[in-house]
N, C-alpha and C positions, 0 to 999 in steps of 0.2 A: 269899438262899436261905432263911434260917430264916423271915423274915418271912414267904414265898409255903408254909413249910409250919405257919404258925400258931406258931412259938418250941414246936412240939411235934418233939420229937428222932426219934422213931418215925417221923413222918412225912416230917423233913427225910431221914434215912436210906433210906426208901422209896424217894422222889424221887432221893436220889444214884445206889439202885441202878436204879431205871427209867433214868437221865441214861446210865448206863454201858450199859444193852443198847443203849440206841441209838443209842452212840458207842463201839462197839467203839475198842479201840485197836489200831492196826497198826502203831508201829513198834517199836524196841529196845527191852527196857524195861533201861534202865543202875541198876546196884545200887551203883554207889559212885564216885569222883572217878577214880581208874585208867580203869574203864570208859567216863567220859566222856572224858576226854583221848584213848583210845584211837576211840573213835568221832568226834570230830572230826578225831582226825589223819588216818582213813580218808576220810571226806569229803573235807577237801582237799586229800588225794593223788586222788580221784575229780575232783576240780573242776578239778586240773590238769592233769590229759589225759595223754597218752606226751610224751617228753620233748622238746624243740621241734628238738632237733641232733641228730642222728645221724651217727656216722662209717662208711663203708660202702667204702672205701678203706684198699688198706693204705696203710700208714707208709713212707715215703722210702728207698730201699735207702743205706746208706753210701755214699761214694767212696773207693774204694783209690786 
């Protein structure tokens, strides 16, 4: 990158900010390790779907 703006820093900066309008960024922006654990642990609870068992019966009456 410095090289394509001449090892002149003004320039390499320009170029960074042109690089960023036309790469918006869209996703989280995470500020610290918390927030990243937290967004991966959301993912793969997303990646594992509802839970694969469900019980939808009741339970066994006793025998007197």
């Amino acid at each position: 990158m410095a090289r394509e703006a001449n090892y002149d820093i003004h320039q390499l900066c320009e170029n960074t900010r042109r690089w960023m309008a036309e790469h918006p960024h869209n996703g989280p922006a995470v500020r610290n390790a918390e927030e990243l654990r937290q967004l991966i642990a959301e993912k793969e609870r997303q990646r594992a779907g509802p839970a694969a068992v469900a019980l939808n019966d009741e339970p066994p009456k006793p025998v007197k």
